[in-house]
TORMIMAR-773329 format. One record per residue: x, y, z of N, C-alpha, C, O in turn; residue in one letter. Coordinates in steps of 0.02 Angstrom, whole numbers, plus 50000, padded with zeros to 5 digits. Layout:
XYZXYZXYZXYZA/...
% end
This chain:
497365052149882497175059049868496445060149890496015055949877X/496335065649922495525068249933495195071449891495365076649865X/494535067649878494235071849817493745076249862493405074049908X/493785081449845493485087349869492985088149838492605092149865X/492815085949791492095086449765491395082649809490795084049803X/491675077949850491225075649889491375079449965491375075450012X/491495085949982491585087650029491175095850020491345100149980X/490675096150065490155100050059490045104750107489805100750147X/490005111150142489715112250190488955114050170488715114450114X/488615114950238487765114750238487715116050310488115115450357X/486935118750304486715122750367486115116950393485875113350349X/485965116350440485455113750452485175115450518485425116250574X/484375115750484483895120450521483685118850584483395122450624X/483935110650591483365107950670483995109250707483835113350751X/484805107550714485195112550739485475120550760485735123750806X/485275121050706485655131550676486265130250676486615133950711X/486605124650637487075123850650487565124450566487245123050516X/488215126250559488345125850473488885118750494489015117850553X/489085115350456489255109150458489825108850386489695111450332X/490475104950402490905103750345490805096250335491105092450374X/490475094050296490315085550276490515082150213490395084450157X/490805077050226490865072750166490165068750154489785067650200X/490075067150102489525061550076489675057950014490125059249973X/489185052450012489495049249948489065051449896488985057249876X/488675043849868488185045349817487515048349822487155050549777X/487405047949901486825052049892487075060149909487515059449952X/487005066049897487215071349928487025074749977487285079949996X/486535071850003486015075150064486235071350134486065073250189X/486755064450117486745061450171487535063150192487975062550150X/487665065250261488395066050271488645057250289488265052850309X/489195056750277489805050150304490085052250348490175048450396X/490345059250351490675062450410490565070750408490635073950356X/490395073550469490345079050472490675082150553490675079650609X/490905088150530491135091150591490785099650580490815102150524X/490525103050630490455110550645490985113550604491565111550600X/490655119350569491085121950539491025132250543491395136250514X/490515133550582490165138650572490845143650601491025148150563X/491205142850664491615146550692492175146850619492535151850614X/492215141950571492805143650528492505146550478492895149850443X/491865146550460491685148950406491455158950427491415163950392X/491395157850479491295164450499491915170250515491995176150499X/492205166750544493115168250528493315172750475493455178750479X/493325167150401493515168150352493205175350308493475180050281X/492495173350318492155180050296492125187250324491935192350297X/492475185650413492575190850427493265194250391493305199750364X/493785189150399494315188650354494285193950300494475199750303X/494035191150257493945194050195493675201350182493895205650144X/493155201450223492555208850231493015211850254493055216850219X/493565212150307493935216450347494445219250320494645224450347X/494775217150265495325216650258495595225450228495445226450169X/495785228450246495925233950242495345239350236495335243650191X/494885238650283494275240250300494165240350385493805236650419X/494645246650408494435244750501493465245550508493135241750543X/493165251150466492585253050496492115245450483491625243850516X/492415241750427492035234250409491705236850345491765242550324X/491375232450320490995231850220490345228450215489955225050249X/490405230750160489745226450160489845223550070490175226950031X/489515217350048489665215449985488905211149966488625206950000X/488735213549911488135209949864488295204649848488875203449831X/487925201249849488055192949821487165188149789486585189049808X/487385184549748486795179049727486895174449721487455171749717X/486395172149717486405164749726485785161549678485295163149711X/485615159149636484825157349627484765163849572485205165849534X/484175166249579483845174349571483615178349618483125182049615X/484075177149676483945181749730484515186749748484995185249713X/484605190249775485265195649790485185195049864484715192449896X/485695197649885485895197049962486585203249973487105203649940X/486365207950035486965211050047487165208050130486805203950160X/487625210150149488075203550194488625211150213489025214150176X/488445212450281488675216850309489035214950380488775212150427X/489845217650373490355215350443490495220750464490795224750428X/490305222150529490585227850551491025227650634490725224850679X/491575229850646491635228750716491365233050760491355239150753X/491065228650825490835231850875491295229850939491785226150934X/490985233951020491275233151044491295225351104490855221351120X/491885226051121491955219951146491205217951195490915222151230X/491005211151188490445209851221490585205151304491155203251317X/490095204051345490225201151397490475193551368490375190751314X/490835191651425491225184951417490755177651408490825172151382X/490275180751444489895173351418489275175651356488735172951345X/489455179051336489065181851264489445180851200489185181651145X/489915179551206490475177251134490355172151084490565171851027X/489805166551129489925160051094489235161051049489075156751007X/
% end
């Protein structure tokens, strides 16, 4: 069985990259990590969209800070501008 408690995503800054990682006892150190940003970005579009063509926007915290987090669709961009 997989314990999912040791399975973390995280962003890291000297990349710009978001990352899905396992680690053990220390939590800062990955054992295995793969890119995760195309799925995590997905999902939230996912969610923001979902019976919403013009797109949403949703408040969120974290800490004692607030954050609004706005999806909207635009139009299709050049082909080598996607990634």
């Amino acid at each position: 069985m997989i314990n999912l408690e040791k399975i973390k995503l995280g962003y890291s800054p000297l990349s710009d990259e978001i990352y899905l990682f396992r680690h053990g006892k220390n939590k800062t150190e990955a054992l295995d990590k793969r890119l995760a940003e195309r799925d995590v970005m997905e999902v939230i579009t996912l969610k923001m969209m979902e019976d919403s063509e013009n797109g949403a926007s949703i408040d969120y915290h974290f800490g004692n800070q607030w954050y609004r987090l706005t999806v909207e669709k635009i139009e299709k961009r050049e082909k080598n501008d996607t990634e």
